[in-house]
N, C-alpha and C positions, 0 to 999 in steps of 0.2 A: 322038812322045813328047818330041825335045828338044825343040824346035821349043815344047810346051807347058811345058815345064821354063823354057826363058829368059823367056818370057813373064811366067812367076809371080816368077822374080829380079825381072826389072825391076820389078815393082810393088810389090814387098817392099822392094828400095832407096829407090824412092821415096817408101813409107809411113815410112821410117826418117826420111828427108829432112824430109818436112815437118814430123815429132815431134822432130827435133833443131831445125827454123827455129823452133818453134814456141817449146820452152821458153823461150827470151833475152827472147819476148815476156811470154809468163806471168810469168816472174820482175821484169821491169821493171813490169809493170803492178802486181805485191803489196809493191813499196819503199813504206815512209811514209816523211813528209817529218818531218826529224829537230825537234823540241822548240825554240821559241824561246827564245832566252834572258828570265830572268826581268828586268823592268825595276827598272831602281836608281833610287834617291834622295835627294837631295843630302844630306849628314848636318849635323845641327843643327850651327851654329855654340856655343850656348851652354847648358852640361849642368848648369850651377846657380843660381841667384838669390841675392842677398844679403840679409842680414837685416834685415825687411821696417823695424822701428824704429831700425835705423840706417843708413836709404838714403838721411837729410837731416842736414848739420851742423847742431853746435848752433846756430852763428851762425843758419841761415835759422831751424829753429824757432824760436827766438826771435822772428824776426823775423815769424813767420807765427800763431804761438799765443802770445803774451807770456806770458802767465799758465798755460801746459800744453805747455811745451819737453820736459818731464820726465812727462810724462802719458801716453806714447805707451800703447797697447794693443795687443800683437797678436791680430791674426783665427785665425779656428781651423784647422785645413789638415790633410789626412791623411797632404799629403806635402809638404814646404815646398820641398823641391825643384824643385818645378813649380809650385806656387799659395802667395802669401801674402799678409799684410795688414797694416798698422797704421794706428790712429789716435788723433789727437791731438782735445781741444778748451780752449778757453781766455776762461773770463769776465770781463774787463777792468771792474768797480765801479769806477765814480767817483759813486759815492753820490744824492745828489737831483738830478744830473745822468743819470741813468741808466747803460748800462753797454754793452760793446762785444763781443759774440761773434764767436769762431773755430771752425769746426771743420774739420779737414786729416784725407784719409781718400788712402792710398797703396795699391795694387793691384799685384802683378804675378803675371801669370802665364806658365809657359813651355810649350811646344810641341815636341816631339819629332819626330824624321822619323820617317815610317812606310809601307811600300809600299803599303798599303792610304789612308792619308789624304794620302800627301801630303808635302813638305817640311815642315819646320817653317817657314819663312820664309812658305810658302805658305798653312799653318793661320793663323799668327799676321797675317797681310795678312786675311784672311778675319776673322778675329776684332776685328782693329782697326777696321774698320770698323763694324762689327756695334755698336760700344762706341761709335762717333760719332756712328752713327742714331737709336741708343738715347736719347743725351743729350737730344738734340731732337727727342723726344717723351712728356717727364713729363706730367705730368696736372698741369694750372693753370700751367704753366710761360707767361711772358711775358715779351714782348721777347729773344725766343730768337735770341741771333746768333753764328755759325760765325767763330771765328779763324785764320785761317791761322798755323802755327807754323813756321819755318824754323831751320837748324842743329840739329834734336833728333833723331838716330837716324835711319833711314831716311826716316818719313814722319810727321809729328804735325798733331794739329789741338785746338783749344779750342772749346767750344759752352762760354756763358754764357745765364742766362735767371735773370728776377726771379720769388722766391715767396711769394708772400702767406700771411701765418699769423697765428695770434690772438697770439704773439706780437709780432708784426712783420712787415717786408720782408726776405727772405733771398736774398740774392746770391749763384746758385750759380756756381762753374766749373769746369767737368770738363773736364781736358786728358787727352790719349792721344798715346803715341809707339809704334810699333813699333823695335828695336832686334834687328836678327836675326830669330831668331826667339822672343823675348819680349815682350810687350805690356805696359807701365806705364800705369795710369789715376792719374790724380792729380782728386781733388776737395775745392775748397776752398770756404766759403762763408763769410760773413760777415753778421752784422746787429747796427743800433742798436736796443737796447732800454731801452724805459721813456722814451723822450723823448731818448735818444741819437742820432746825426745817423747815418743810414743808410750804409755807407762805398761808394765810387766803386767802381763796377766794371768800370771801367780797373787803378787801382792791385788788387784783387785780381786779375785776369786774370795782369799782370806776375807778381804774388805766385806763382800756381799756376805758370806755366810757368817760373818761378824752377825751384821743386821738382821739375817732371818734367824740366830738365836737367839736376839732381843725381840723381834717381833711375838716369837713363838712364846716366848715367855710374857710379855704382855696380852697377849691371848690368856695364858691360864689364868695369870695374874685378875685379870678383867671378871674373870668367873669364879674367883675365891680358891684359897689354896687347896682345897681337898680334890678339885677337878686339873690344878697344876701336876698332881701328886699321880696322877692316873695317867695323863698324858703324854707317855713315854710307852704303855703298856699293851693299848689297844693293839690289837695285831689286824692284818690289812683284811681287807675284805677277801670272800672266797672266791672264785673265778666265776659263779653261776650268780651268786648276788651282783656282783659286778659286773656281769653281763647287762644285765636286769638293771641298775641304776644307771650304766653307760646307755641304753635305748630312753630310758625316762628324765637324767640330767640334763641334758638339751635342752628341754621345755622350760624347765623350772626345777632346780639346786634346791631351792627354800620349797617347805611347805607352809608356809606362812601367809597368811592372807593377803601380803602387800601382790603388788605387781612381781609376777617373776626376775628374780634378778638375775637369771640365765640370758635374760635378753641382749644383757650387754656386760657381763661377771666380770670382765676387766680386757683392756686392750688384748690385742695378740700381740705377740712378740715382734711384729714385722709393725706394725700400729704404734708400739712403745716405741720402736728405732727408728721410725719416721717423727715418733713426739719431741726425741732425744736431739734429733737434727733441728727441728724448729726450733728448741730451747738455745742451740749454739747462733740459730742464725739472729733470734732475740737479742744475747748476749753481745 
């Protein structure tokens, strides 16, 4: 009988045994692995835009609309915070000589960060592009050629191209700057009518990118010089963020609780040259 007594001990210790080795394993195998942190994103450099009809001195209007300095119009916006517009045009009569049209059309829009789309720097690289493809591919456009632009905001470029109409020859030029994270389109076009001499589309090109280094600098302007001072620096977004901002910009540019101003960020370029014709048939 002892003899069957120690017996049953020792296998009672050792069942204890292996239930005590055993839990430290159970318990290690039921740890989850803790929550990653949520990923950040860079925050906008610039939280308002200036007002969109006084983004050019008098002097340039003048220089750019003689006859409609004082004409500007603004576009209509739900939230001008992020999306706005104006434009000018200007009919230069010089009688049985014919007469000289202007029409000057200013864009900006801004981009907000947002964990889901993206920097704003990276939305608006995404969109400024998209604004330079666009240019160079209206319908009838001719003799379409890409300007490099240098010194304006981060990165700019100018597409010019000639437009035939029953009016006349219309010289369009749509320049683009990204500045941060804000994108400025500037569109300016020109034509002789009635037998008026068609004007150079050298000196308007100069003319437009006049205007989008005033605008661009009213942008920084708007947001205090320390953010003017940065605004030349940012470098473009990387091809995998701009992927990624390019599938989520469509929806909505801003993350700003107004209404998306993606819904309508500013004409197209075939939209602005149908706008430019109706200002002439105004005139």
């Amino acid at each position: 009988m002892l003899i069957t007594a120690a017996c049953s001990s020792d296998s009672g210790d050792s069942k204890a045994k292996a239930g005590s080795e055993g839990t430290p394993q159970s318990t290690a195998g039921s740890t989850t692995p803790s929550a990653s942190a949520s990923p950040t994103v860079r925050p906008a450099a610039y939280h308002k835009l200036p007002e969109p009809c006084g983004a050019l001195s008098k002097k340039t209007l003048t220089e750019l609309v003689p006859k409609g300095a004082k004409s500007g119009k603004d576009g209509s916006s739900d939230d001008p915070s992020a999306r706005s517009s104006c434009s000018w045009d200007s009919l230069d009569n010089n009688g049985v000589k014919g007469s000289q049209f202007r029409w000057l059309h200013v864009s900006l829009l801004r981009f907000d960060s947002d964990a889901t789309r993206g920097s704003g720097d990276d939305q608006a690289h995404t969109y400024f592009g998209r604004q330079s493809e666009d240019a160079k591919a209206v319908d009838g456009a001719k003799n379409v050629k890409v300007v490099p632009l240098s010194g304006t905001g981060a990165e700019a470029t100018a597409v010019r191209y000639d437009l035939k109409k029953k009016e006349g020859l219309f010289r369009q030029q749509t320049a683009v700057a990204r500045v941060e994270n804000v994108v400025v389109t500037v569109d300016y076009n020109g034509a002789g009518l009635a037998g008026e001499k068609t004007p150079s589309a050298d000196d308007l090109t100069k003319a437009a990118e006049k205007a989008l280094k005033e605008a661009v600098a009213s942008v920084s302007a708007a947001n205090g010089e320390g953010s003017a001072q940065n605004s030349a620096t940012t470098p473009p977004a990387s091809p995998s963020a701009s992927a990624s901002a390019s599938r989520t910009a469509s929806h909505s540019p801003s993350g700003a609780p107004s209404k998306s101003a993606s819904e309508a960020p500013s004409k197209s370029p075939s939209a602005r040259a149908s706008a430019a014709k109706a200002a002439v048939a105004k005139s």
